[in-house]
C-alpha positions in Angstrom: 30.3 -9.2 -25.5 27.1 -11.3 -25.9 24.2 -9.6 -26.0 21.6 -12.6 -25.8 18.1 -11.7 -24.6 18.0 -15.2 -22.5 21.0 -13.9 -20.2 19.8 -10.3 -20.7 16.2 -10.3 -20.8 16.6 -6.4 -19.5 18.6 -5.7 -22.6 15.6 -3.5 -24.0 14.2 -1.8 -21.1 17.2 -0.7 -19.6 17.5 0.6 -23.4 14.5 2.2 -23.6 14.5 3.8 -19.5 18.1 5.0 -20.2 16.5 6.6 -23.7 13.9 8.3 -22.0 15.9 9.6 -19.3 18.4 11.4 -21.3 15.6 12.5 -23.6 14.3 14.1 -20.6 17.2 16.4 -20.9 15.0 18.5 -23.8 11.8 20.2 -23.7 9.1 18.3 -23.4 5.2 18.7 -22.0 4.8 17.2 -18.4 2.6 14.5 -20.0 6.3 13.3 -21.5 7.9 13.2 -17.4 4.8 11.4 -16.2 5.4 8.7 -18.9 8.9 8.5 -17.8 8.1 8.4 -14.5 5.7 5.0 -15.3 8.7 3.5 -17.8 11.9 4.1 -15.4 9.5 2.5 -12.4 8.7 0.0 -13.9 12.1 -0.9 -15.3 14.1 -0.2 -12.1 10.9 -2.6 -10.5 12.0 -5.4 -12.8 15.4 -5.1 -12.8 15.3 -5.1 -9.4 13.8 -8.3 -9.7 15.7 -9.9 -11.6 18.8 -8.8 -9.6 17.1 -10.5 -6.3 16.7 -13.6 -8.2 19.9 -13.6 -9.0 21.6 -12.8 -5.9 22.9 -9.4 -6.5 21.5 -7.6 -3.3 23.6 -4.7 -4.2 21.5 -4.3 -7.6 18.2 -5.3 -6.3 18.7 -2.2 -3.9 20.2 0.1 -6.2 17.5 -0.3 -8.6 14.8 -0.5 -6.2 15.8 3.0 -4.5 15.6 3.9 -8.6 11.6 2.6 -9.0 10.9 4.1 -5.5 12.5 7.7 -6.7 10.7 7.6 -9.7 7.3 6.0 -8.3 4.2 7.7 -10.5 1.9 7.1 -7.6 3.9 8.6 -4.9 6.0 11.1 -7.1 9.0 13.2 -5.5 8.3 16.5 -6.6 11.9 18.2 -7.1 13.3 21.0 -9.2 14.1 20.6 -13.1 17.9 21.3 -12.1 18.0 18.7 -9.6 15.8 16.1 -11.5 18.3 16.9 -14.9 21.4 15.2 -13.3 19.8 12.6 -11.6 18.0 11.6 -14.8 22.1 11.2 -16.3 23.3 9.1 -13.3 20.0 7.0 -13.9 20.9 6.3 -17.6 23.9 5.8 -17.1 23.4 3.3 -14.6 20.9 0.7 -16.5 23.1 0.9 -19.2 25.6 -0.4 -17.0 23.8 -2.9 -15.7 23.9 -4.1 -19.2 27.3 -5.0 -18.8 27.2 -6.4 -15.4 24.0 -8.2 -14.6 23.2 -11.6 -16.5 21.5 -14.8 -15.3 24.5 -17.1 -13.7 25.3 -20.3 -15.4 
């Protein structure tokens, strides 16, 4: 698979979100969730964007529910056990949108 930062300009933050989120799984001070809260926004923000101007409705959705669950101004306040496996299915979602989403040809 081709990994090239022109078809993939996500490649890194989708990296770095899906990091954070599973490093969410330790013990960290609440400075470290309002951080990811800003990084997994932001990320799911602009790759909802770049799903919409690529014509993947299903993505730009999908990722937008993501920046809105995670929004820093507006935060969902929910229970360490229910944030833990949301945080997974997160990660594991941008890195599959690694796979999937690329600019067409």
């Amino acid at each position: 698979m081709n990994l090239n930062l022109k078809k993939r300009p996500h490649l890194i933050p989708c990296i770095i979100a899906s990091s954070m989120l599973l490093g969410a799984l330790g013990d960290w001070p609440y400075g470290y969730f309002q951080l990811l809260r800003f990084v997994v926004c932001g990320v799911g923000a602009y790759v909802a964007y770049m799903a919409y101007n690529w014509k993947k409705l299903w993505a730009t959705w999908l990722f937008g529910i993501i920046a809105v669950l995670f929004n820093p101004l507006a935060p969902i306040h929910l229970s360490r056990e229910i944030w833990q496996p949301i945080d997974v299915v997160c990660a594991i979602l941008f890195v599959i949108i690694l796979f999937i989403l690329k600019e067409p040809k």
